[in-house]
N, C-alpha and C positions, 0 to 999 in steps of 0.2 A: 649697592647690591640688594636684590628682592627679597634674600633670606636673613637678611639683618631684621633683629627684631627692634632692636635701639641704633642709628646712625647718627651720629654725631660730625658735626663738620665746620672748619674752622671755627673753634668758640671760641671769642675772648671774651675777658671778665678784668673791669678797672675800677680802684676804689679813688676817690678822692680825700687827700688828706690833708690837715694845713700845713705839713712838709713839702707838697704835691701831688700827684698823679701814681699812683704803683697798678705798675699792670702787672698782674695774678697772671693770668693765659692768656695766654696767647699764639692762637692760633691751634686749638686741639683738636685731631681727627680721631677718631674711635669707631669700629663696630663693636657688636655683641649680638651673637646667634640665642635663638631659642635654647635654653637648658645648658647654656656654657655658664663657670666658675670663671672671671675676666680680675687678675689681680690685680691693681696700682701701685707703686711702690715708688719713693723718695722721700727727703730729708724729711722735716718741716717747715713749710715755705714754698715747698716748691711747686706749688696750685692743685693736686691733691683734691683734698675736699670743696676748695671752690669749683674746680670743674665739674663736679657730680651737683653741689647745691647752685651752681649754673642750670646746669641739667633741668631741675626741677622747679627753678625758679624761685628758691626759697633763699637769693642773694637778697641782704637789705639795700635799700635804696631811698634815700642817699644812706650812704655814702658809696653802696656800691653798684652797678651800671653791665648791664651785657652789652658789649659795645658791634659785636660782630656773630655770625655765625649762625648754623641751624643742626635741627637735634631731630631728627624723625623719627617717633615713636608710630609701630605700625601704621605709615605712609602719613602722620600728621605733625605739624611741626611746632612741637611743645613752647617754643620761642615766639611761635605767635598767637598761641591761644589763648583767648581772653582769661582774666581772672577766676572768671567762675568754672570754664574748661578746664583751667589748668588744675583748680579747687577738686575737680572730678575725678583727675589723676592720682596725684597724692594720696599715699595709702590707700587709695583701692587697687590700682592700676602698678604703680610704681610705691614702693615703701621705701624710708631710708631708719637703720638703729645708729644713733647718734652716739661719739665717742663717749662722754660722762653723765650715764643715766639719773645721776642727782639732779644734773641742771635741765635734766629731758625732760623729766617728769615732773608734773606742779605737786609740791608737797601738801598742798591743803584740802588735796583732791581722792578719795579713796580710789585705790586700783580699780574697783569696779566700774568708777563713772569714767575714768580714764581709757577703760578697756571695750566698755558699752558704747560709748560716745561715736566710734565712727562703724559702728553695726550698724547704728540709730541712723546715722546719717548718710549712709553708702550705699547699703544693704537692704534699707528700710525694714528692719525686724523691727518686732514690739519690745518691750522690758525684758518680760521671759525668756522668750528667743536670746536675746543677746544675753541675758544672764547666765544662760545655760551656755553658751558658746564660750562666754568670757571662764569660763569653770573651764572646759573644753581646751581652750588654749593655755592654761595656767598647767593642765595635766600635761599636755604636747612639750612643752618646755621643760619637767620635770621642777617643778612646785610642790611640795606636799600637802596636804590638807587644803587644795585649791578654793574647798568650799568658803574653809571657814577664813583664808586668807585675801576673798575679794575686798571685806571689810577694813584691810589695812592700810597705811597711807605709806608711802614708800620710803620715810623716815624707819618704818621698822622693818625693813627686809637687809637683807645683806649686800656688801657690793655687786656679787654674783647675781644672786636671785633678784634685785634690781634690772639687770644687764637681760637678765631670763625673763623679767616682765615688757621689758620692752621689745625683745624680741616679737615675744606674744603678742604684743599691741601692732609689730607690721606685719607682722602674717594674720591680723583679725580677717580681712576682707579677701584672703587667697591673693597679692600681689602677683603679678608674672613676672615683673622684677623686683629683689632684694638688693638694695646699697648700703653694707656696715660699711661708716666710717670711723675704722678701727676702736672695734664694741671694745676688743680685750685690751687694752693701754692703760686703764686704771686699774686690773685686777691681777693677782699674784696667779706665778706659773699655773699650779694646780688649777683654778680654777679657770686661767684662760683656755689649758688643753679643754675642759669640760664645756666651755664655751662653745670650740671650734667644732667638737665632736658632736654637740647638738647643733651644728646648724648645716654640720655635712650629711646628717641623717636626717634632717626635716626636708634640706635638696633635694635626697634621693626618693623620700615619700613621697615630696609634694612636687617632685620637679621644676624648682622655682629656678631663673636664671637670677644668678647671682654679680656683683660689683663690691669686692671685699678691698677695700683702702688701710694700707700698712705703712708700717717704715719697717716692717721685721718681714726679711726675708726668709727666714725659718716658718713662719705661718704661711707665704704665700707658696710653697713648695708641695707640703700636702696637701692645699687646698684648691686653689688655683690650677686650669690648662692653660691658661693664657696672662703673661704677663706684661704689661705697662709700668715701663719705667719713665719716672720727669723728673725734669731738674729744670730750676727758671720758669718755669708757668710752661715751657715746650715737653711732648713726648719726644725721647733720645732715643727709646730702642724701644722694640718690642716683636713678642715672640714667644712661644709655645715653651712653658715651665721646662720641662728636661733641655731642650736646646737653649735656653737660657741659659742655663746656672752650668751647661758643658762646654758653650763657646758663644761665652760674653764677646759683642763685639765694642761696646762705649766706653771709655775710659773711665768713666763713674760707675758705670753696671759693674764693671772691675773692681773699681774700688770697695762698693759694696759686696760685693761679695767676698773680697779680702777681708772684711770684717767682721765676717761669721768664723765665731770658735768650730773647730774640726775635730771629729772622735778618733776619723781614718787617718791622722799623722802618726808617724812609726815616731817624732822627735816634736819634743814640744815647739811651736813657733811663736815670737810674738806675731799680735793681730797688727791688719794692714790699716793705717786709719791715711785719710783724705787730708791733705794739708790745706792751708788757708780757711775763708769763709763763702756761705754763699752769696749770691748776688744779689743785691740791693736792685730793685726793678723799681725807682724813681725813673729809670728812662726804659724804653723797650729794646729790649737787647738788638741791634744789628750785627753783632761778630758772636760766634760759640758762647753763649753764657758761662760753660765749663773752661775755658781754654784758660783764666788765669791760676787753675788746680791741676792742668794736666799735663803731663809729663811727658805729651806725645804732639803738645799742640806748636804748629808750623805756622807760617808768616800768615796763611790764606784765612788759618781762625782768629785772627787778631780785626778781619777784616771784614769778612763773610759770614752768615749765620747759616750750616747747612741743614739742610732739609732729611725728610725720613727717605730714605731709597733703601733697595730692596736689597740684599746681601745671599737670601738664601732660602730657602721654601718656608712660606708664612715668618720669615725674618728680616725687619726693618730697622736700621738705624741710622741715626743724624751723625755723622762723622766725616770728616776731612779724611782720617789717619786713617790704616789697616794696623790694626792693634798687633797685630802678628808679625808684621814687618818694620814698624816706626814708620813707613812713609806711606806718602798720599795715596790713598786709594785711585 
């Protein structure tokens, strides 16, 4: 599609282990429009963050290998651009805020050099220039005394304010795309909302299109228009936030969302939880990777692996079943 700003198509991603072979994805398709919020959501495990640092190319190797696929970022194909092209994307082009801003950021490094660093190298600013910008983004983020806090090393900020500087560091260069792989997972409620609320408002300033990676579907509902759900390294459904979460069609989107506590029950209920484990991807799935947890699955998923087909306006899922009926679609 011409108005894709990010295409993504067929990716897979395999690590080599001395166990064997584990395939992460396989096989992932994705668009993302200019100035859309695109949410991901599944277990842990379920290729999640490898798909996005496939994306970007920031999978190691060895151990681990893009084995398939192409990603067209405005009509160029991020999977074959050399090293140093790809070095030009990263954080100018495309930024990603990493899940544990401890292990993101080098501690022996003060926030300033950390924050300067790819002004210097992107942007080509002088010292000052980037000095005053990196003050600049420390105030956007909501940092206090930006000035006197470029000086610090990141041992003395707080979980939050940690999370709020790394924010600042991928919006240094104006990104057209933002990828959190789930920034709020280490920090307590209060400051995850404060999290979410600064980066819905730097969206709508700076209009950045957004790729926000959860396992909490409560975050992706007021953030997110569009939602990607995986399970197995495969997308299983996906589909426009309100149509979602009003008629889950995948036996897992279901289940997930039986696991969300509810305010609107007249009678308490217990939560719905997912029986068994997920799947171990030593081999690459040929039948429903779900069909040993789902309660709806028939002889063809023990056999077959189905594909995304279209259910209903901008609503896809991978399913045998009609979740509404018990039988085969």
């Amino acid at each position: 599609m011409p108005d894709l700003l990010l295409d993504v198509q067929g990716l897979e991603t395999q690590f080599k282990t001395p166990e064997g072979v584990i395939y992460a994805v396989n096989g992932v398709s994705f668009g993302l429009k200019e100035g859309e919020t695109l949410g991901v959501v599944g277990e842990s495990g379920c290729g999640k963050s490898v798909s996005m640092l496939s994306v970007l190319r920031l999978i190691p190797s060895p151990p681990g290998k893009i084995t398939a696929g192409k990603a067209y970022y405005r009509g160029q194909d991020l999977l074959q651009m050399s090293n140093e092209e790809i070095r030009h994307v990263r954080g100018a082009q495309i930024a990603m805020i990493f899940q544990d801003p401890m292990t993101s950021l080098n501690p022996v490094l003060t926030v300033e050099y950390q924050l300067t660093e790819p002004l210097l190298l992107h942007l080509g600013m002088n010292k000052e220039q980037a000095r005053a910008r990196a003050i600049e983004l420390l105030e956007m983020v909501g940092i206090p005394n930006a000035k006197e806090r470029l000086a610090d090393y990141p041992h003395q900020f707080s979980g939050g304010m940690r999370q709020r500087v790394m924010i600042a560091m991928a919006l240094a260069c104006n990104p057209q795309i933002l990828i959190a792989d789930e920034p709020t997972t280490a920090l307590d409620v209060t400051i995850q909302a404060q999290i979410i609320e600064l980066v819905k408002r730097l969206r709508d300033e700076l209009g950045m299109t957004i790729i926000w990676i959860t396992h909490d579907l409560g975050i992706v509902a007021g953030l997110a228009q569009r939602v990607i759900v995986m399970y197995g390294g495969f997308i299983i459904e996906e589909a426009f936030v309100k149509e979602l979460y009003a008629n889950p069609k995948h036996p897992y989107t279901i289940g997930l969302l039986g696991s969300l506590p509810r305010i609107d029950e007249q009678e308490r209920q217990r939560l719905f939880s997912i029986d068994g484990l997920p799947p171990v991807l030593y081999n690459k799935p040929t039948a429903c990777p779900f069909s040993p947890r789902c309660k709806w699955a028939m002889d063809r998923c023990w056999k077959e692996n189905p594909v995304l087909e279209t259910v209903g306006p901008d609503h896809r899922v991978a399913c045998w079943a009609d979740v509404k009926t018990g039988r085969a679609r």
